[in-house]
N, C-alpha and C positions, 0 to 999 in steps of 0.2 A: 693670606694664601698666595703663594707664588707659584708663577705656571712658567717660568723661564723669561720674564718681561716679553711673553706676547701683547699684542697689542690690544688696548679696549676696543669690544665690540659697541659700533655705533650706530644707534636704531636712529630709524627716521620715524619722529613723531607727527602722526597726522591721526586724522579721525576718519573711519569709516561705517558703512553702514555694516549691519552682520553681512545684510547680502553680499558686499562689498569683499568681506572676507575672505568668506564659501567662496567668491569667485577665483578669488588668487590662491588660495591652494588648493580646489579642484578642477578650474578651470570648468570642459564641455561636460563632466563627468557630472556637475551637479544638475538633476534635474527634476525641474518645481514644474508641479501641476494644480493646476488650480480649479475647487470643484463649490458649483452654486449648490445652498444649499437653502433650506426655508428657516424659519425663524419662530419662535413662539407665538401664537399667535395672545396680542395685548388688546382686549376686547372691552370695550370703555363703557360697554351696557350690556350691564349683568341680564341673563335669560334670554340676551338676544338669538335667535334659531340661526340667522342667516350667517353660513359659512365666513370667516374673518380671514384674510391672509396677510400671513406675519411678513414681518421685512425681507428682502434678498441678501442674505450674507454671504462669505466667502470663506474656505478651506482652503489649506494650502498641504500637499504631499512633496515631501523635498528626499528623491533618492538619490544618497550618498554610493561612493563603491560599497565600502563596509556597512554603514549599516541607513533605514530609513526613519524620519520624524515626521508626524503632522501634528500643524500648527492648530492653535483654539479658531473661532470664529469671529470675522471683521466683516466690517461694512465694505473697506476698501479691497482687491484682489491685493496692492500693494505691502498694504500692514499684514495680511497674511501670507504674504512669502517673506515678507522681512522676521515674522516673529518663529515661521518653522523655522527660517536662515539660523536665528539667536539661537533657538532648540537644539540647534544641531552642533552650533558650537559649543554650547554649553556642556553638551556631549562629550565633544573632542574636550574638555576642558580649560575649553576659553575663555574670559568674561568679558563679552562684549558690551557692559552696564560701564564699566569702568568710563570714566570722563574722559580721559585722552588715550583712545585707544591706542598702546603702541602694537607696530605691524611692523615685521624686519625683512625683510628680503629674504626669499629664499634662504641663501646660503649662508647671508647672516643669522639664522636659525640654526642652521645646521652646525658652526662653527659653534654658537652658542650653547648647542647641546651635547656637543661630545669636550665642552669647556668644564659644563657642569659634571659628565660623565666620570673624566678626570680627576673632579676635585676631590678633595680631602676628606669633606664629610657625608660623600657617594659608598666611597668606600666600608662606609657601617652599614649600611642603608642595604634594608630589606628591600630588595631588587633582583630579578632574573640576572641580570647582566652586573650588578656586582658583585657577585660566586665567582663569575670568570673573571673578576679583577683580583681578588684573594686567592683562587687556586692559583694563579700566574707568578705569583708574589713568593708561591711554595716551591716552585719552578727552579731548576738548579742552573748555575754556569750562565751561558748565553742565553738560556731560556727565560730567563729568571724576566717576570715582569711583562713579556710576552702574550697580546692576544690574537688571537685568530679574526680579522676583520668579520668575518661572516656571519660571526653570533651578533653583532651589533645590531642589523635589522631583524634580526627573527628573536632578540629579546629587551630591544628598547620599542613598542609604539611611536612613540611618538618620534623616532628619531625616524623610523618607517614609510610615517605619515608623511614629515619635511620632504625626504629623496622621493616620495608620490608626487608632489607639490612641482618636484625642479623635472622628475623624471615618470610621464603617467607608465611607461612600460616597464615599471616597479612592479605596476598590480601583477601582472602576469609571469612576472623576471625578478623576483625578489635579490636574485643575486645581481643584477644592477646595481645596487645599493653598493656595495664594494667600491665602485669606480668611482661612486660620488664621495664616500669617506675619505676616501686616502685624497682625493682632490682637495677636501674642506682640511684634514690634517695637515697640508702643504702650508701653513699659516703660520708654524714655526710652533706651536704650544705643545706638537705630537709628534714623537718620533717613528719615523718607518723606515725602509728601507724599499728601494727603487726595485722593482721586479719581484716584493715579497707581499706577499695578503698577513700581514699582522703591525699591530699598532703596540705601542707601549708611550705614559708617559714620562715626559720627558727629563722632568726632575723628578728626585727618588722621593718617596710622599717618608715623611717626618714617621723615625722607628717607634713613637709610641701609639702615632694610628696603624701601623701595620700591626702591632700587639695587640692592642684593645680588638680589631676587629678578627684578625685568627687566633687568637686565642679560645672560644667559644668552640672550634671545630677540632681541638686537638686532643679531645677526650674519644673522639671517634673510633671505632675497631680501625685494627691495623689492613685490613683489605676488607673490598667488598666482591664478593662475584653475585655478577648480574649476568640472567639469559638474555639474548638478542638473537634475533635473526640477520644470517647471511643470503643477500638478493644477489644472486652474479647479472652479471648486464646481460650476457648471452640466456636466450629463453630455451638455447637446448639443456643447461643446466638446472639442477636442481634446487630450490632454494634449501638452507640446514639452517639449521639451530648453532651459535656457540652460545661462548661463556667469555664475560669480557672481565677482566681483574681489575680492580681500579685500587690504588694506595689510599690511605687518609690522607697523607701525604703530597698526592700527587696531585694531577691534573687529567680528568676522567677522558680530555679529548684527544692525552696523549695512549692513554690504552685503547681508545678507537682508532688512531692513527696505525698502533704497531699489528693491528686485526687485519687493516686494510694494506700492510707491509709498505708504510709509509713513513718516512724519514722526518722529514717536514711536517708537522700540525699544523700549521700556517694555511697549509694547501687544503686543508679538509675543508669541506663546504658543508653548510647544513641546512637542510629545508624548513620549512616554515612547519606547523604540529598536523602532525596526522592522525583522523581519526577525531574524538570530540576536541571541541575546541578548548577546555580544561584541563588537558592531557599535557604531557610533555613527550608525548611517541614523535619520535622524528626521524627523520632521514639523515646517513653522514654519508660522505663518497667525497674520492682524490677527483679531482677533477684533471682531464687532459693536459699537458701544456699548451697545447692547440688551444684550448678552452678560455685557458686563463691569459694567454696572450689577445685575443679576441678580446676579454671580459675588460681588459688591464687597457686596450687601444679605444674605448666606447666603440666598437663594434655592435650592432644586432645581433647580440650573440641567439637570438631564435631563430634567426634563418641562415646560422649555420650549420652546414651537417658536418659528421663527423668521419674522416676520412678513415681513421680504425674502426668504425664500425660499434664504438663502445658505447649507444645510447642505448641505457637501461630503461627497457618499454615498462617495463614492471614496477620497479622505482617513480619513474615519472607519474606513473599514472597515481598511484598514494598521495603525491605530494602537489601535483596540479603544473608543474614544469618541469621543463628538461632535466633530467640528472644523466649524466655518464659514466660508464666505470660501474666498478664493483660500489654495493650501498651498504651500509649496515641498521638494520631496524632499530634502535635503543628508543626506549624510556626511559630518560636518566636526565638532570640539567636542575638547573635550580629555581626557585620557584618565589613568589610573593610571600610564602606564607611562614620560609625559616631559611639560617644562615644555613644550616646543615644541605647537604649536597641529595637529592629527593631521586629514589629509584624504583621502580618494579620492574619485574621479571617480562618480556615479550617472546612469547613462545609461537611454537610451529602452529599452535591452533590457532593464536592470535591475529595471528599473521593472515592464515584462511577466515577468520569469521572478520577482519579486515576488509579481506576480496569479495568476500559476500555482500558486505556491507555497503557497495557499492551499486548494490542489484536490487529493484524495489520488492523483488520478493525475498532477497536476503534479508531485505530488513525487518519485513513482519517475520523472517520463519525467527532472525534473533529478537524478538522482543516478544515471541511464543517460547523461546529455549524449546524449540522443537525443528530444528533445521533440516532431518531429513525427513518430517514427516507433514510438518505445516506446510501450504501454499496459501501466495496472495487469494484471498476470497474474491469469487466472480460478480457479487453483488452486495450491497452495504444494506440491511434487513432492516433491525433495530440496532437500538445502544447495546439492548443486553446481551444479543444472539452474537453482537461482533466482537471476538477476544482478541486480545494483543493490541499494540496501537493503533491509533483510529487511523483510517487513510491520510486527514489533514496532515498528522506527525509525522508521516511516513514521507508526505511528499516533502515537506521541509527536509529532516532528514535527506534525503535521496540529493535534495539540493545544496546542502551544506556539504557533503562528502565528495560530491564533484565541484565545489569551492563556488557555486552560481550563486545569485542572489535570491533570497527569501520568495516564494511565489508572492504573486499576483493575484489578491481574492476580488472581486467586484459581484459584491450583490444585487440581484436586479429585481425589486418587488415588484408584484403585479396585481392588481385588484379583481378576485374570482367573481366572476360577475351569473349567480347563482340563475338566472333569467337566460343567459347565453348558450342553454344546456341545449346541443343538442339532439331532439326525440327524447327529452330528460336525462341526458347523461350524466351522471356523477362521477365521469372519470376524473383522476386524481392527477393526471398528466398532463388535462387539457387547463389550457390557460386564454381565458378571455381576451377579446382581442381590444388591445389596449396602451395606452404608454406607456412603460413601464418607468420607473423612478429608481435610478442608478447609485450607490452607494460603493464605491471603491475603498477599499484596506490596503494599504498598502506600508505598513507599520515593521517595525524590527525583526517580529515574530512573524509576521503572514498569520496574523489573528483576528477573527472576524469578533469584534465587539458585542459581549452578549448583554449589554444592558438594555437593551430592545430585543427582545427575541421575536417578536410576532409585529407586526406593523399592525395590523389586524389579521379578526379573525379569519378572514376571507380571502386575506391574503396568499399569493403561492408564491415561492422565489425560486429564481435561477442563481445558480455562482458560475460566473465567468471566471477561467484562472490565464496569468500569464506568467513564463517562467522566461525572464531573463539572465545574460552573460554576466560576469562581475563587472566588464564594461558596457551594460548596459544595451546588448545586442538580444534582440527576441530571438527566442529558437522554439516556444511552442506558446500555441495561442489555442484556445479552448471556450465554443459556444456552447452549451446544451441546450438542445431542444427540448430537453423533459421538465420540470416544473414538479417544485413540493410545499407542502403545506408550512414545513416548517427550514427555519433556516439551519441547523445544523444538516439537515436531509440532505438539501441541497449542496450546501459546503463540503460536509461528505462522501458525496455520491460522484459529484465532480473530479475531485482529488483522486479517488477511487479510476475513475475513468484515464485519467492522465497518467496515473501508476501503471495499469492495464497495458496504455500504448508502450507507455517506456517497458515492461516488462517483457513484451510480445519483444521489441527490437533487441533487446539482451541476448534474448533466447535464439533468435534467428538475425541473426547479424550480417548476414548478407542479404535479409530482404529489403528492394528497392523503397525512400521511404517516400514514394506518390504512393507504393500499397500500403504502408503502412499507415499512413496518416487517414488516405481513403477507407481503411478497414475499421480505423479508430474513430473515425469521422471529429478529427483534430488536425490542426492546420500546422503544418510543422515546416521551417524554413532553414530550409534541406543544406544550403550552406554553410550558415551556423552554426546548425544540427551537427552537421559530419567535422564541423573542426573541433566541434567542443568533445565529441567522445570518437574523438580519432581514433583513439589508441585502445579501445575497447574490443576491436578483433583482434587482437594480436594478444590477450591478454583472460580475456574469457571463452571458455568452450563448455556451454551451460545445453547441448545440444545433446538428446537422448541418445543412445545406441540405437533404438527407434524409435524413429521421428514420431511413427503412426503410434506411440505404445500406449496413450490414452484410447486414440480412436480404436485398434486393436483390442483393449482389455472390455471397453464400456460395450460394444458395439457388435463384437463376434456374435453369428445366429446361430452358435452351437452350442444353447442352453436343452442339451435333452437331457441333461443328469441336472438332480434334483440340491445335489451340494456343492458343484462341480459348476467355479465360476470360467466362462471362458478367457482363452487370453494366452500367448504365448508366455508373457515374462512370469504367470503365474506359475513357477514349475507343480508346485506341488500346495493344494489349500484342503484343508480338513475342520468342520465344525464340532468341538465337542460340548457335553453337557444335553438338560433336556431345555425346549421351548416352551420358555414362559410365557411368551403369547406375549411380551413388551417390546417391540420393535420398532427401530426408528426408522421415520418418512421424511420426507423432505420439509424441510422446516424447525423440525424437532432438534433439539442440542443432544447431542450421544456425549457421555462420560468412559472412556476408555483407558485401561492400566497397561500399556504396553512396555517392548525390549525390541529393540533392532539389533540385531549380528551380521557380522561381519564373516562371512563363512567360506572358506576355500574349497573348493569344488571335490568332490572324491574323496578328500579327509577329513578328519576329525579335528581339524582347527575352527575356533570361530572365535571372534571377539565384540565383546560387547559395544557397540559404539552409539547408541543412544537408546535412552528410556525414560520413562515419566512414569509416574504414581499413579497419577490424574489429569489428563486430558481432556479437555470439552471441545469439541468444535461444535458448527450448525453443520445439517446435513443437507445437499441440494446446492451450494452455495460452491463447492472447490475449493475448501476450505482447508483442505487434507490432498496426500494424493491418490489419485484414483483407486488405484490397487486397496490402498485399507478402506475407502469407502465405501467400496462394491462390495469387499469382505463383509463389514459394518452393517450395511443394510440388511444382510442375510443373516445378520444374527439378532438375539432375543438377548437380555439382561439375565447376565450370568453366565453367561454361555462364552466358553474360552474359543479361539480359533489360530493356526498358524499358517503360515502362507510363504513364499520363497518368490524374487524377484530379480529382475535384471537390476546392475547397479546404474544409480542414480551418476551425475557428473563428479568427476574425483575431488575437485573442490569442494563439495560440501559434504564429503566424507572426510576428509580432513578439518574440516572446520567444526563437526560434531564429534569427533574420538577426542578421549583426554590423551589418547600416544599415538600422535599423528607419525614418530621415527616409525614402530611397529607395524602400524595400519599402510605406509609405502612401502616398508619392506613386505609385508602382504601382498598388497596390489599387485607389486612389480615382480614376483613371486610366482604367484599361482593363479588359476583362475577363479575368481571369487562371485558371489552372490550374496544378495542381503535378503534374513529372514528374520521374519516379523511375528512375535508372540503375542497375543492382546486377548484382553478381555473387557467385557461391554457391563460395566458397574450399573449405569443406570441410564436412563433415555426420560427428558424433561418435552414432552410434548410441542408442540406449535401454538398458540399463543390462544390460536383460532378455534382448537379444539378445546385447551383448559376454560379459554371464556365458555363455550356450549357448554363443560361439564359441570361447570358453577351453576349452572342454570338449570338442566336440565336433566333429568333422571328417565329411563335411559339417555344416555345421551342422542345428540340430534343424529351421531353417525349407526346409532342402532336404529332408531326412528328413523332413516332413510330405506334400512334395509325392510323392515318393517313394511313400508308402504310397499315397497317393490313387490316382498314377497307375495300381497295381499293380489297384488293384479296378476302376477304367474299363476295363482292358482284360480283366480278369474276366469284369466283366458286360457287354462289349461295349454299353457305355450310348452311346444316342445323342442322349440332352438333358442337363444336368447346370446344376445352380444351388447356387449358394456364397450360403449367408447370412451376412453378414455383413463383404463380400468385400473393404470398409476400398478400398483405392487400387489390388486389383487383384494383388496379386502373386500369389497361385493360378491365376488364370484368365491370369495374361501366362508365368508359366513352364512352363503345360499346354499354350501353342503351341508350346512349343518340340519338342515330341514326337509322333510318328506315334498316332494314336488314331480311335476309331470315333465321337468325337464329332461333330454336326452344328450344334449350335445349346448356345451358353453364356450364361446370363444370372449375372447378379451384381444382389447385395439389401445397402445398407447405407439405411443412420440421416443419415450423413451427406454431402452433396452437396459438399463440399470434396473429401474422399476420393475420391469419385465423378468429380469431374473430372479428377484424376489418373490414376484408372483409365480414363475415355475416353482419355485421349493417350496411355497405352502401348498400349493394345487395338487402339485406331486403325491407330496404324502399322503394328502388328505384322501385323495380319490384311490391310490393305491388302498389305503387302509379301510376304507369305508366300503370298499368292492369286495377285498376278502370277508369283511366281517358281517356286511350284508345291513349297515349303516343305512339313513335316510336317503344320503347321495346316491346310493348305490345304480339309481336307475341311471345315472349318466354313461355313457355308453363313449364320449371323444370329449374333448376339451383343447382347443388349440389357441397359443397367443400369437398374435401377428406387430408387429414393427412398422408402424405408420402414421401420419397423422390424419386424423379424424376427417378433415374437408377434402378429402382426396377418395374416390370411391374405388372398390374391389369387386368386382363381379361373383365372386367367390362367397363373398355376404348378403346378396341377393334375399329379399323376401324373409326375410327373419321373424317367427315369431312376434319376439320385443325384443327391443332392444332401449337401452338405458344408459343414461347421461347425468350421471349425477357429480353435481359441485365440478365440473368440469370446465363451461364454459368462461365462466368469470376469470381462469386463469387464459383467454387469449384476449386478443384486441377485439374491439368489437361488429369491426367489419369480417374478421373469421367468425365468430361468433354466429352470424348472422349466412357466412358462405355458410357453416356446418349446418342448420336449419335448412337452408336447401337442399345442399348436396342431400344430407340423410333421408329428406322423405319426397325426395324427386329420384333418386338414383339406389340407395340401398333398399325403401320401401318395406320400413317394418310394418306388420299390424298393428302394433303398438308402441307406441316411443314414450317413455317416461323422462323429464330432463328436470333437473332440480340448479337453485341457484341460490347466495344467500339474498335476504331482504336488508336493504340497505336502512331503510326505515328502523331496524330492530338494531341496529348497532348500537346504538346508545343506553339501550338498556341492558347487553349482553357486556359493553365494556364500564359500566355503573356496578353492575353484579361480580366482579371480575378483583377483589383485590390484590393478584399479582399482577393487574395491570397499571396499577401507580409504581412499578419498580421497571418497566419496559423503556420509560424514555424519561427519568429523571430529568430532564429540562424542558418535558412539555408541559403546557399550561392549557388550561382546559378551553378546548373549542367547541363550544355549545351549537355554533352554526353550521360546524362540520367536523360530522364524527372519522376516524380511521375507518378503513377499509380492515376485514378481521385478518387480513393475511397479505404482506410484505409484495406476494404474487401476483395479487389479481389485480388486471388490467381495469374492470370498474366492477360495480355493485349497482342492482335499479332497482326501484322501488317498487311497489305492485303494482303502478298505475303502468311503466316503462317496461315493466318483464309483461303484462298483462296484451301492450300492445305488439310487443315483437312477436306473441306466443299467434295470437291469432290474425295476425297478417300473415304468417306463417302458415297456419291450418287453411284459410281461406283460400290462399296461392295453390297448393298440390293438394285438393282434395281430399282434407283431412278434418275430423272436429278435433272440438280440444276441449278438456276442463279443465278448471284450476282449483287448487288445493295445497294444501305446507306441513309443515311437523314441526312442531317446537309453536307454543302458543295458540291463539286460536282468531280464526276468520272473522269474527265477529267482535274482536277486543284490538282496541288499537295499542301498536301498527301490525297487526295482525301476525303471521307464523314468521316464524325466524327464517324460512326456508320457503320458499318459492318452491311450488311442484305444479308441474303442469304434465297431462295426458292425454297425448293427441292419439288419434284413431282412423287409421284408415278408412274411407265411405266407400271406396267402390274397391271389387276383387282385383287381383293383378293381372295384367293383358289387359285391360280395357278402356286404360288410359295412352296415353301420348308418350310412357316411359321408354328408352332405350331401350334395346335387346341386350340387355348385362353380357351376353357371349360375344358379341364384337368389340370388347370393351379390354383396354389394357388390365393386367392384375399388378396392381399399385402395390401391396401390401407384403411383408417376409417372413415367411413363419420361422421364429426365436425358438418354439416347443410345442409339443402337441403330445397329447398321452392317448390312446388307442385302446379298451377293454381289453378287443378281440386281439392284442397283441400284446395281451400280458400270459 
């Protein structure tokens, strides 16, 4: 082979360590951590009791810009950075085993690589960047044999890796690379031309390799048209759609060229792949002359601006660097896998679920294909409740699309120290106080090792996460204070939380981030922060028409119509079909067949822009958006419903229509709304309820009403108020029955909840008044908006009142305020409060076989059962509910019994349900209580229905 008698490249043979390596082509970039770890323990008398500890080893984590390795485990810290070091080269495809390792210089690589590039038998050779040596070759006149320098680093690696090596502000400046080719070309083996970006070599390669190798592509159609989108630099423009022609014949970078009304192909710049890293989506744009004289002098071309003003905010931001100029979106280039020239279509939608895909709730709504109706979930339940990718894939994703490096998991075990409880607590949050033992991941994938899932069983883990720059710069660091039993919980829940924050600053991008981080209670380092997503206001407006339109829709107290959800953006909601009495609560998975439209205001235009078959979300979680939620809770299985709303942000209406040209000429058009047709197929209960109904006939939640009813008719009470009363199913199943009540009020927290419980109340007491029904004696019924440790004068002296399955869902210092506040301040005659028994969980999730399909990677924890519900802050057992209950009575002069449903008192571990019944001992005024009339009215009445006012 002959390259024009250039000169032999002459390597300097020495020997080095791997480490030695890594150090020379990454220099400060490489960085090795080294973590003590324990060892097996090798116990030399069998039966011996007394604890053995195994030897001190050493781990080593070596992160690379691209990607990380950890080494096995050494005695010495030394041999374990030396053997990640190897790992890593082994990677790169080094073989540092070799006896005399040769190591070349820089740019003696570099020479070397573009020698090989060059050669003769490249040119057959399944390779990215041999296509652009064959299409060049079809190249007519002057063109003929012509490359464009800039395909050289975004489709050779390894030639990449070398200009990393000579130049680190490669990582960030890929078009860097440029000014070191043509420099290494200057060697006499490659021809260029002085003020041109293209290469060609230098002698003509022998007419029977140019045969053998294009011959293979000349069966090809005579033209291809490929979609692409057009990006203008200016963000007052529109981005379009074209169509790019490409010949069999030709050269595809010269039909990008004539798109962008460019003469020269030379000058086309290309960016590195957008979007998965399998793809060939990229970026093309002329670059300034300004630009290229800067790039062509080794200028910092990143801290220069551009005096026309042509930096394309929107371009840049896809590709993770500056672009200028007009861009053009293509998927087209060639590939590993064939000589032929590899294309798909990149459309207008593409392009928007691109932009989304940049937003961590863009990326769970696309990995639901449910984009204008999924949101990121506000809590991580179970495996089964959570659909679409789990948080952990999400935050990688999130991190690979803005080019950072893979997070940062570090598990922190902690041993539950069952003795430590305090007042017997078996919160699932508290974590004994203890050393914990530290386990970092820090691997390719940010993949927490599941060949130990549990350390033990008493163990709880935290995951610490940290997300670094591609140069190795923090920009958020992340402790949790909460603790779980298992480690995917943890790893989960974390992730989950970091999405959150990043989500929240998407959405509101001008809030300052000391709030932000404060709110998220994650440590974010505000400098790094703000360079790394610079250019994320200038590029998303993901900000509602109203701001308030959640708190607005959840939240308004003008529930007095019985189907009629409040809410401005609701224009218009109607429930059809009859109530099957199936209805989803919080916790439960709703199955939903909906249509979203796209509808113009005043006429009869509307277009379909998103639907599904089949839908599941959980409910309670924000797992959907508000609007269908609050529809959803109001309805029963079977039951169809339609609803009309303000539109969501425009980008992710275009990201979900298949004719996103149509759905802008709409927009821009008329004034539009999106309406929602759905139907509620089926509702798979709460985990907590199917374990009771496995068990229990009636179930424990009719057995609750059961007991209550028995003491209304006891104490012949004629007010009665349920704290806590969620959507009403106590106070809608107490109409079902003859009773001496007159007047029911109900108290929750939340107004979602609350409006459900209006439309069953509604009807029921409407229909049971005309018809002269059991309830009929009820005479008011009012719901108030409040939480339960906070008193109302208004509630004063009640009858009874009831608390059931309530408190386990707060902490348990509320817990414990509600206990006082209720029977020192509201002072029922009777307080009934229910709770489960923690004791009985093991036999209700033994009984339960859909509860081997909840967390397919749990392994059974005989020392510590789950709590039944995802919610509750803890569970106590009879000895812990027994003592709260009556330190409680003794305090405000009250007695108490105790008693349960589901099982029995006298059979261990006794009723599934905790019930206790305190009782007022002295009349009211005669104690020490406030005067309830100088007392603020805490509480907002949501609805209230009136006899004497029908």
């Amino acid at each position: 082979m002959e390259m024009g008698g250039a000169p032999p490249v002459v390597a300097k043979k020495t020997t080095h360590t791997p480490k030695a390596i890594i150090h020379q082509k990454f220099g400060d970039k490489a960085c090795y951590k080294v973590e003590e770890v324990q060892g097996d323990t090798q116990n030399g008398c069998p039966g011996l009791a007394i604890p053995q500890k195994g030897p001190c080893l050493f781990r080593c984590s070596l992160q690379l810009p691209e990607f990380s390795v950890v080494s096995e485990c050494f005695k010495r810290k030394k041999d374990a950075e030396q053997s990640a070091a190897e790992k890593a080269l082994r990677k790169l495809g080094v073989d540092p085993a070799a006896s005399n390792s040769i190591v070349r210089e820089p740019w003696d690589e570099l020479i070397s690589r573009l020698s090989y590039l060059f050669a003769d038998e490249f040119l057959s050779s399944l390779h990215p960047l041999s296509g652009h040596f064959r299409a060049a070759l079809q190249r007519d006149g002057d063109l003929y044999g012509l490359i464009p320098v800039s395909v050289f680093a975004v489709c050779d690696t390894k030639l990449g890796n070398i200009c990393k090596s000579i130049n680190p502000g490669v990582e960030s400046n890929p078009f860097l690379v440029i000014p070191l080719v043509l420099k290494a070309a200057a060697s006499g083996s490659f021809a260029t031309s002085e003020g041109q970006l293209w290469m060609r070599r230098q002698n003509p390669y022998p007419p029977e390799i140019i045969q053998s190798s294009i011959s293979s592509q000349l069966s090809s159609p005579e033209s291809i048209w490929i979609e692409a989108v057009y990006i203008p630099y200016s963000l007052e423009k529109n981005v379009e759609s074209l169509t790019l022609n490409v010949s069999s014949t030709g050269y595809y970078l010269d039909a990008i060229a004539r798109k962008l009304s460019l003469a020269d192909t030379s000058k086309i710049l290309v960016s590195r792949t957008v979007g998965k890293a399998s793809s060939e989506m990229r970026l093309y744009f002329s670059a300034p002359e300004w630009y290229l004289v800067d790039l062509l002098s080794d200028l910092n071309v990143e801290e220069v601006t551009s005096e026309e003003g042509s930096f394309n905010a929107r371009a840049s931001y896809f590709s993770g660097h500056a672009i200028y100029g007009n861009a053009i979106l293509a998927s087209i280039g060639y590939t590993w896998r064939s000589m032929d020239l590899f294309h798909e279509d990149v459309s207008l939608q593409s392009y928007y679920r691109l932009l989304i895909s940049k937003i961590p709730s863009g990326v769970y709504k696309l990995s639901r294909e449910a984009i204008l109706t999924a949101e990121l979930p506000m809590a991580f339940t179970t495996r089964t409740n959570w659909k679409g990718s789990f948080p952990r894939d999400l935050l990688c994703s999130f991190c690979r699309q803005h080019r950072l490096s893979e997070p940062v998991f570090s598990m922190l075990s902690t041993p539950l120290k069952q003795s430590s409880e305090v007042s017997g607590s078996c919160k699932r949050l508290k974590v004994a106080e203890s050393s914990a033992e530290e386990t970092e991941y820090r691997n390719g994938a940010g993949v927490v090792p599941h060949g130990n899932e549990s350390v033990g069983s008493g163990d709880t883990f935290m995951c610490e996460i940290k997300i670094y720059s591609k140069l190795q710069d923090l920009i958020i660091e992340y402790s949790p204070k909460d603790s779980y039993r298992k480690h995917s919980d943890a790893l989960q829940n974390s992730s989950l939380r970091v999405l959150l924050c990043l989500n929240t600053y998407f959405k509101e991008l001008d809030m300052p981030l000391e709030k932000l981080a404060s709110a998220a209670d994650i440590h974010i380092y505000p400098e790094k922060f703000a360079k790394t997503f610079a250019s994320c206001p200038s590029i998303h407006n993901l900000r509602q028409r109203n701001e308030t339109q959640r708190e607005r829709l959840l939240d308004s107290n003008s529930i007095n119509q019985p189907y009629i959800m409040p809410g401005h953006e609701l224009y218009s909601f109607n429930i059809k079909g009859p109530d099957s009495g199936a209805s989803p609560s919080n916790g439960s998975l709703a199955c939903i067949n909906y249509v979203a439209f796209l509808v113009a205001e005043g006429e009869h235009m509307k277009e379909r822009v998103e639907s599904n078959d089949e839908f599941e979300f959980e409910i309670g979680v924000g797992a959907v958006i508000p609007h269908l939620e609050a529809v959803v809770t109001q309805m029963s299985v079977g039951q169809s419903a339609c609803f009309n709303m303000d539109l969501p942000p425009q980008e992710l209406i275009l990201a979900a229509t298949g004719d996103p040209v149509k759905t802008i000429s709409l927009l821009s058009s008329k004034v539009c709304f999106l309406e929602y047709s759905i139907v509620l197929l089926r509702v798979t209960e709460p985990l907590e309820d199917r374990m009771e109904q496995a068990l229990f006939s009636p179930p424990l939640s009719k057995q609750r009403v059961g007991f209550a009813l028995q003491h209304i008719k006891e104490s012949s009470a004629a007010t009665l108020i349920d704290f806590g009363c969620g959507s009403g199913s106590l106070l809608d199943s107490l109409l079902d029955f003859p009773t001496s009540l007159e007047k029911i009020v109900g108290v929750d927290i939340s107004k979602k909840s609350l409006s459900r419980a209006a439309k069953l109340l509604h009807s029921k007491l409407s229909r049971n008044s005309d018809a002269g029904e059991p309830s009929g004696g009820i005479k008011s019924a009012v719901l108030y908006e409040g939480s339960i440790t906070f008193f109302d004068p208004r509630l004063y002296g009640f009858d009874i009142g009831t608390c059931l399955e309530v408190i386990e869902h707060m902490e348990e210092d509320q817990a414990c305020l509600f206990g006082d506040v209720v029977l020192s301040y509201f002072c029922p005659k009777v307080l009934i409060v229910s709770t489960p028994n923690y004791e009985y969980n093991a036999i209700l999730q033994r009984s339960n076989p859909s509860n081997q399909e909840e967390d397919p990677d749990e392994t059974s924890q005989s020392q510590a059962c789950r709590f039944r519900n995802h919610d509750h802050k803890f569970e106590w057992t009879r000895k812990q509910f027994n003592h709260w209950a009556s330190n409680l009575a003794r305090k405000h002069n009250y007695s108490v019994e105790f008693s349960g449903v589901g099982g029995s008192a006298d059979v261990e571990p006794g009723f599934a349900s905790h019930m206790a019944v305190f009782r007022r001992s002295v009349p009211l005024g005669t104690d020490n209580h406030p005067n309830p009339v100088d007392l603020i009215r805490q509480y907002e009445v949501v609805w209230e229905w009136d006899r004497s006012n029908r």
